[in-house]
C-alpha angles and dihedrals in degrees: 000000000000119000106013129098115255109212123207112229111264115270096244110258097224083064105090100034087057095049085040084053092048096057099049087049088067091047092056085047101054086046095058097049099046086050084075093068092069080082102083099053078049092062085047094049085052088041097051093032097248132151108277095193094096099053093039088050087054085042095060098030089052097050091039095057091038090047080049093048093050099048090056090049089050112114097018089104130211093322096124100129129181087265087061093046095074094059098045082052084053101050106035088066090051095050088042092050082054096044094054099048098058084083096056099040089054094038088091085234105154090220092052106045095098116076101231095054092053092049091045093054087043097057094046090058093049093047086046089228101132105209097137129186091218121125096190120015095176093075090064121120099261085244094051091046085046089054103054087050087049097053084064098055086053099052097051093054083056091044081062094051089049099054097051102037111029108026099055085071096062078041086231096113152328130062095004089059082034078062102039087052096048115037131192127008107351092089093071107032081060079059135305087225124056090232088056095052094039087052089058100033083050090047086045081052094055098037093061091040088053089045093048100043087048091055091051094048092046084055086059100044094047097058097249107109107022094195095057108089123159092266087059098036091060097038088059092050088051091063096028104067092042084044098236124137116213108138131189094234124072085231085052098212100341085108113049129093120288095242084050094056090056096049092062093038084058086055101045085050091054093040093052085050127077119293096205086048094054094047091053085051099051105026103023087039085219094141095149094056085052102056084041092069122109103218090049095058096046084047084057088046099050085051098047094048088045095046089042085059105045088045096058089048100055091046088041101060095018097242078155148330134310095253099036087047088055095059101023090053083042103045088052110040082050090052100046092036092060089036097243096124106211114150133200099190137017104266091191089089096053140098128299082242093048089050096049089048095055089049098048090046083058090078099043104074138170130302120286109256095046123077098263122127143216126061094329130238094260088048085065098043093048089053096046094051095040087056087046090058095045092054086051086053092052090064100026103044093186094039114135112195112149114207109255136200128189071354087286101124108243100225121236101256093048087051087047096047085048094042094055096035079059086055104041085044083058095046087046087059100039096057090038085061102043082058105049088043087056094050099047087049089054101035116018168251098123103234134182116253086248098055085049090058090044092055105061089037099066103042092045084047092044087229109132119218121075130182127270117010095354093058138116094298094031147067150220100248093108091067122102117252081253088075111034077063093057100046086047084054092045092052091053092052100041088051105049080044094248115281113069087054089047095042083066093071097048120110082225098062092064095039104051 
């Protein structure tokens, strides 16, 4: 009627309480889950005769906080929406980060013995980021140093459920630029529903960590790398495939053979790349359609431009030989690229070139699709088109001329989500920065403007290896507890790809 209010019926109130009960019931239930795989480090522990308490305590502590979750989330029903998703992302990396410190917290490790060093080390394995406070790794209990390789290898396999069942929904990532890249019906034919792709994508996972880990050990066994035994084999491959970085030894890969060395570069190479890609080439035989996609051969590109680099620098200024420069420039422009962080020399000590290029290889990252982190590779070739395509406008006012990708057209609002999640990935790092440069200046250590840089890089970017202190042969343990805190924070965020993480802190989120 004119001229009266008409008043929507109330949003029952019970709504949001059983959908925020939910959530926290699938959190409990991941955690508990993931509380099982303490396990493993458990048999090592038996088997080395170590002490077994810590895994066992983590054991416990994680199923009894995932059993108390879910019963707070009994009776609220199948009401988990994408909304809640986010949060149960959010969390679930938090939980598991504090899951996997108890064992080092409890391994009696000196180094370790603060919790926020523990829970810094533990995000950064199940980020699969690899900046470590440890001063020597090489002192760890065979079953702690296998678990923290083994955090790594866990949290690339949920990297791989994230990206194909949460950030579609935000259209930054997964399974959308899964689609764009490959068009028509492979989609489907890699699985109609997410937990069947997942399941092949997972078996494809495992597949590449057993091959690699065989071909190590094979290197040992064989007599060609004497340091490579079948602890360490599989304790590599355990960090190569979730490109992560973490290594057993305090030189990471420096001194390891040769043939060892590129072997793990191969794989690097095949984890930074798409997941999806390299299932249709070894299980589809579709090679030609592979080489055919856009984002891999920009992600070639990228490492041949970065290894071409790094190669001329070290012959340039003979920072080693010419056959040494050729693996070592490669090795390393293939591990910061895809964001696994190994090193095979100390790159402090290299040029200011060398350096820039590193860095800027620190906001490249792997494919989308892998479990890389960083910007990704089709992030960069969507921008790049879309501001092609803006110069040819400005000349050209009624051009049309759609962004395509795999000649499939990217629609506006997926150019526009990727264009602002670039931005706000820039903004991210650029606070995270400024903090970490006001706190150094405060509280110590005294670090160089460029460190500083390298610092946040690399934690927003889940790569591993800073400059400075915190570089190949370093580690962040001079840094305050301030900032500990903030590259933790900065793992967490680089890793969920920013949003669902920063959807949690808009008025918007509670209120929906």
């Amino acid at each position: 009627m004119v001229g009266r209010d008409v008043r929507l019926p109330p949003r029952p109130r019970h709504r949001l309480g059983l959908e925020m009960r939910g959530a926290l019931g699938l959190v409990g239930a991941l955690l508990k889950w993931l509380s099982a795989a303490t396990l493993f480090p458990a048999a090592l522990a038996l088997g080395y005769d170590e002490p077994v308490l810590p895994f066992l305590v983590a054991l416990v502590v994680g199923a009894a906080v995932g059993l108390a979750l879910e019963r707070v989330g009994r009776g609220a029903g199948p009401v988990v929406g994408v909304r809640e998703g986010y949060l149960v992302v959010a969390l679930t990396w938090l939980f598991a980060a504090a899951l996997g410190a108890i064992p080092y917290l409890l391994s009696g490790d000196p180094e370790l013995s603060r919790p926020i060093d523990a829970y810094f080390e533990s995000m950064s394995g199940f980020t699969t980021t690899g900046a470590s406070i440890l001063t020597d790794v090489e002192t760890l209990d065979r079953s702690v140093a296998m678990w923290r390789q083994f955090t790594q290898w866990l949290g690339g396999m949920g990297i791989i459920v994230l990206a194909l069942a949460v950030l579609p929904r935000l259209r930054v990532g997964g399974r959308q630029l899964l689609e764009a890249e490959l068009p028509g019906p492979e989609v489907d034919e890699l699985g109609s529903r997410i937990r069947q792709t997942a399941r092949r994508l997972w078996v494809l996972y495992v597949a590449l960590t057993a091959v690699q880990a065989l071909l190590l050990a094979l290197l040992g066994w064989t007599g060609v790398d004497d340091r490579m035994n079948l602890f360490e084999a599989v304790a590599h491959a355990f960090t190569t495939m979730p490109t992560g970085g973490f290594s057993t030894e305090l030189r990471s890969i420096e001194l390891y053979a040769a043939a060892t060395q590129w072997v793990i570069v191969v794989f690097m190479i095949v984890a930074g790349a798409n997941f999806a890609l390299t299932y249709r080439a070894l299980f589809r035989r579709q090679p030609r359609a592979v080489i055919r996609d856009d984002e891999l051969r920009l992600y070639l590109g990228f490492l041949v431009i970065g290894s071409a680099l790094l190669i001329l620098v070290l012959e340039r200024q003979d920072l080693a030989g010419s056959a040494s420069a050729v693996r070592t420039g490669i090795f390393q422009a293939v591990s910061i690229l895809t964001t696994t962080g190994y090193a095979t020399a100390d790159f402090n000590t290299w040029t200011t070139l060398a350096l820039v290029t590193i860095i800027g290889l620190m906001f490249v990252g792997g494919s989308a699709g892998s479990t890389g982190g960083s910007i990704k590779v089709v992030r960069h070739l969507i921008v790049g088109r879309a501001l092609r395509r803006e110069t040819r406008l400005a000349v050209h006012p009624d051009l049309v001329e759609p962004v395509r990708l795999n000649r499939v057209t990217v629609d506006e609002r997926t150019i526009r989500a990727i264009i602002a999640f670039v931005l706000l990935y820039l903004g991210t790092f650029v606070v995270g920065a400024g903090v970490l440069a006001i706190d150094t200046a405060l509280e110590g250590p005294h670090v160089e403007p460029i460190h500083v840089i390298a610092a946040a890089a690399t934690t927003l970017g889940n790569v591993g290896p800073a400059l400075g202190s915190a570089g190949p042969e370093g580690n962040f343990s001079q840094f305050s507890d301030v900032s500990k805190v903030t590259m933790a924070g900065l793992m967490w965020l680089g890793r969920l790809e920013l949003l669902p993480v920063l959807v949690l802190f808009t008025r918007s989120f509670w209120r929906a």
